[in-house]
N, C-alpha and C positions, 0 to 999 in steps of 0.2 A: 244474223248476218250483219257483221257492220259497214260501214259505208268504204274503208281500206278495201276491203274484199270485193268491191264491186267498182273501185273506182280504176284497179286497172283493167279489167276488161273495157274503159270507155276506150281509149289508146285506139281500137279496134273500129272505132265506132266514127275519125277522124271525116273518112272518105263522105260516111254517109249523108253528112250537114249538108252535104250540096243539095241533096234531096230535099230539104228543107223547102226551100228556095222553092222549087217545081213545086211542093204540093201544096204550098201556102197562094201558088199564081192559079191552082184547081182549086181552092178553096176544100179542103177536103171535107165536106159532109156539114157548111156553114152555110153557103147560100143559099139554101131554102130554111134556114132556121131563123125563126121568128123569134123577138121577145115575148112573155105571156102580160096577157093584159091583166091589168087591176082593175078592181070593181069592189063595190061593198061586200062583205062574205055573205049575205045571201044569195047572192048572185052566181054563189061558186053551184055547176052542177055536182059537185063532189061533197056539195055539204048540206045540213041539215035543213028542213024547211025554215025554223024560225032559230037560226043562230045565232048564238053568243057576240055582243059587241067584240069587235079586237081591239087590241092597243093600240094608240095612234100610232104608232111604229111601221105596222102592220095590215095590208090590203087584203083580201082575198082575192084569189084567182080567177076571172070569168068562164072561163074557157078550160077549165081543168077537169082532167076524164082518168080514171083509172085504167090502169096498164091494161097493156094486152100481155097472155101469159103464154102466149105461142114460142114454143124452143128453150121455157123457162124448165127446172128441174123439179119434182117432186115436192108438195109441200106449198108452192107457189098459189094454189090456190086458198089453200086455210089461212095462209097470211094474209090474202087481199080480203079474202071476208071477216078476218079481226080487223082489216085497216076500215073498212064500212062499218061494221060496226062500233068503232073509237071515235066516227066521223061521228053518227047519230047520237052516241050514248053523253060526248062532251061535250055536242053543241058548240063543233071547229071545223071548220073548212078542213076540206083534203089539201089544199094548196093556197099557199099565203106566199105571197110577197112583202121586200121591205119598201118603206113608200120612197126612197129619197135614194138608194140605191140599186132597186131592180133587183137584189138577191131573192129567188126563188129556194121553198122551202117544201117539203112534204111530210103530212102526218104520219109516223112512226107510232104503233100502236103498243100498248106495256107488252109485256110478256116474258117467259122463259125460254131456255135456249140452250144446247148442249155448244158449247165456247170452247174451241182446239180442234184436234182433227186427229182420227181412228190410226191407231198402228199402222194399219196396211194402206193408208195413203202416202202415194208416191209424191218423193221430195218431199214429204213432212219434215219439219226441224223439230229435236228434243225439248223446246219448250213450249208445245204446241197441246198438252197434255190437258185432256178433255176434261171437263166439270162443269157443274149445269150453273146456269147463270139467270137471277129472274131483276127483270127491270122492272120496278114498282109503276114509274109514271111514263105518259105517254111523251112525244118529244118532236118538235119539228127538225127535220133532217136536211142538209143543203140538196135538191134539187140534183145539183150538178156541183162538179170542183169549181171554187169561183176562180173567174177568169182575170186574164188582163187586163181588161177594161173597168173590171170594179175593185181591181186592186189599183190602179193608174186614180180610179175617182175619190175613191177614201185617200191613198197613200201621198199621190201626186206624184209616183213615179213608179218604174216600171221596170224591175230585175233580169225580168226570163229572160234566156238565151235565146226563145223564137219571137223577140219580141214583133219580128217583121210580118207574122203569120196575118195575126188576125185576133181584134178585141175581144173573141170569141174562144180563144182557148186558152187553157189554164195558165191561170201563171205559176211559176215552179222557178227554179234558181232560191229560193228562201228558208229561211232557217227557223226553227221551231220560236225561238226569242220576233224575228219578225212576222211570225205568224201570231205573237202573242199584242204583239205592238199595231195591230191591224185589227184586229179584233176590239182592242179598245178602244180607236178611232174610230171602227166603223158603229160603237156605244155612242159615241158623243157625237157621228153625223146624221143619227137617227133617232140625238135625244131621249136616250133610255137608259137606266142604270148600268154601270160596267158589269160586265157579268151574262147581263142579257143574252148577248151573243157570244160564244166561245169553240171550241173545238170539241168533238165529241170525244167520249171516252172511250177506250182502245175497245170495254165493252159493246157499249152502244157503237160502235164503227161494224162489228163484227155481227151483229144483230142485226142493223141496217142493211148489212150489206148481201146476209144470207136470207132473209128477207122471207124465212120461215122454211128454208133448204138444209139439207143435211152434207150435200157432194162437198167438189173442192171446189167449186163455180157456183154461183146462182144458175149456171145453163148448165149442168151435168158434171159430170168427171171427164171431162174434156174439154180442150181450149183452141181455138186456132185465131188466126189476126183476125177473119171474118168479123171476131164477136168481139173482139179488144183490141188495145193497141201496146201491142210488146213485138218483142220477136218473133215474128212468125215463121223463121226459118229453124224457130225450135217451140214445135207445139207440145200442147198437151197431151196426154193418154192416146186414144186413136186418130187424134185430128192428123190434119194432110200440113204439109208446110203452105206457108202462106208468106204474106207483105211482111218486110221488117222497115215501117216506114223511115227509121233514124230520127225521128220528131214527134212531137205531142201533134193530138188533131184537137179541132173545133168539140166545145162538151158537146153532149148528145150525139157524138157521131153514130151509137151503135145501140143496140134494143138497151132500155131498162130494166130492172126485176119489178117484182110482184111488187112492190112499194111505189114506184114508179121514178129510182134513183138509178141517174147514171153514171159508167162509166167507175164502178165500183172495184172493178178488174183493169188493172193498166193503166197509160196516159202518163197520171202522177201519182207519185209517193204521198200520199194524203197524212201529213200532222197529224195526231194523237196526241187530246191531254195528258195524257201517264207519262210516267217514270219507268224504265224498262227494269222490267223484275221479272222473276219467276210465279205462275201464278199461285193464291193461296187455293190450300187444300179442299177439297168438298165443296159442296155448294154455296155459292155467295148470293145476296141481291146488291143489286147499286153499286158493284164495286168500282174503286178510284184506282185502281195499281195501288206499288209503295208510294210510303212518304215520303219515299226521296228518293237519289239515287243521282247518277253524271249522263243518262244517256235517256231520250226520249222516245217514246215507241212511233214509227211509220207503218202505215197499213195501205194493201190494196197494189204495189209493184208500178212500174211506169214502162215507158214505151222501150227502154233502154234493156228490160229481163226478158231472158229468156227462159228454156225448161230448165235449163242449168243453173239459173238463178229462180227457181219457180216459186217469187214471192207474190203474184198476183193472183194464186189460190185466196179463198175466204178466211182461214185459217190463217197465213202464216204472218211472221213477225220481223220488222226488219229494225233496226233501233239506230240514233245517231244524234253526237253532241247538240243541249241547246241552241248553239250559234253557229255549228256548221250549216254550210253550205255547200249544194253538188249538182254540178250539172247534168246527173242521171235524170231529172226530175222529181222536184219532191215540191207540192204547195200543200192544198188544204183543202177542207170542203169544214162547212160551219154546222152548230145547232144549233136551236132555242128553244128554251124550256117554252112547254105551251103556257100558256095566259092563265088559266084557271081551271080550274076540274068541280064536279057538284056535289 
């Protein structure tokens, strides 16, 4: 789907920005959210008794607990028991933050993973074509889409269309080029090699984000606003209609998966390092996309889709020029290669 295809249905979408306004004076789902605290990673309950030094970059999380798997889909549990045991076997905190910006991260544990989605899933797109995928190394994952506020502190300024909401949700309005241009800054405000931090691969997004599930959700083959934020007046499979808020909410407003990552369905259009291509044949490990190409993969749908544009499945694919930009919502969520292995 490209970004033409969906940018006139926003036209529709004029009335709803008043809403904005009202749910940014509720705070939707932000003021009882706390930032996580940092602590030396022995500290984290989520990690090993005698843990691996981290990089100065890098805190562990005091106060960091593994999901809860209530309303998650099938599968949710064997992931959260590889994610404990990646925690012990590496000698890494389950949750690390960065010291200088507050960007929370979670242990993604290696593994394989069937990548696309089954013929008889509805709303699939023709390049969603299933093949099994193994991720060699394990991978810190963002937490949450980063926000406003820590794109305002690396950048010094501040894009999104809600910028009025709240330093608490995502920022979006940005183009895969400033998402690249953010990323290196946020290299050199926390003194680490470029590279360190960058965007995950349209792989690892889709791994992250199924979180050891097979459906079109991490919570089932069914969607409604309850669980995300898209249009809820066009759900999923058996869901009931729901809120179509017209705006991004606060991260964490809605349950995590078995990883303990939110907000992996809707909100924003979440950046992809790749090149939008067709995938290669049979089974790959580590794969990058192509070498090239003109258009960049977006994964995960924002608050703007509806079933009729049903891109906030695990599966689907939505792709858009380096340097555009749209005010459907698209920002980013980050990775970083873990520190060390033994």
């Amino acid at each position: 789907m490209t970004e033409r295809s969906v940018e006139q249905k926003r036209e529709s979408w004029t009335v709803r920005f008043a809403a904005a306004v009202a749910l940014a004076a509720i705070g939707v789902g932000w003021r009882g959210f706390s930032l996580p605290q940092c602590a030396p990673a022995g500290a984290s309950q989520g990690g090993p008794p005698k843990a691996q030094r981290l990089p100065d970059d890098l805190a562990g999380v005091s106060d960091a607990k593994y999901a809860s798997l209530g309303g998650l889909a099938a599968g949710s549990q064997d992931a959260q028991e590889r994610q404990r045991q990646a925690v012990q076997q590496l000698g890494l905190p389950l949750e690390v933050c960065t010291q200088k910006t507050g960007i929370v991260f979670r242990l993604v544990p290696a593994g394989s993973f069937t990548m696309g989605s089954p013929l008889d899933e509805a709303q699939r797109g023709d390049d969603e074509t299933q093949h099994q995928v193994t991720l060699t190394k394990a991978f810190y994952c963002g937490k949450f889409e980063v926000t406003q506020g820590q794109w305002q502190q690396v950048m010094g300024t501040n894009p999104s269309s809600f910028k009025n909401a709240s330093p608490r949700y995502p920022v979006e309005n940005v183009s895969w080029d400033d998402c690249q241009a953010f990323v290196k800054k946020l290299c050199q405000t926390e003194e680490v090699p470029e590279g360190t931090y960058r965007l995950l691969t349209e792989a690892e997004w889709e791994y992250a984000c199924r979180a050891g599930t097979t459906t079109a959700f991490c919570y089932g083959n069914d969607l409604d606003s309850s669980r995300a934020n898209f249009d809820g007046n066009y759900p999923y499979g058996g869901s009931r209609r729901g809120q179509a808020r017209g705006t991004t909410v606060a991260v964490g407003s809605f349950g995590p998966n078995a990883w303990g990552l939110y907000d992996m369905h809707g909100n924003v259009q979440e950046c992809c390092q790749d090149w939008y291509g067709g995938y290669a044949g049979g089974a790959v490990t580590d794969p990058l996309g192509p070498a090239s190409g003109d258009q960049r993969v977006r994964r995960g749908g924002s608050w703007f889709y509806s079933d009729w544009f049903c891109v906030c499945r695990s599966a689907a694919r939505v792709r858009g020029t380096p340097g555009g930009r749209s005010g459907i919502g698209v920002g980013l969520r980050l990775a970083r290669t873990t520190p060390s292995y033994p």
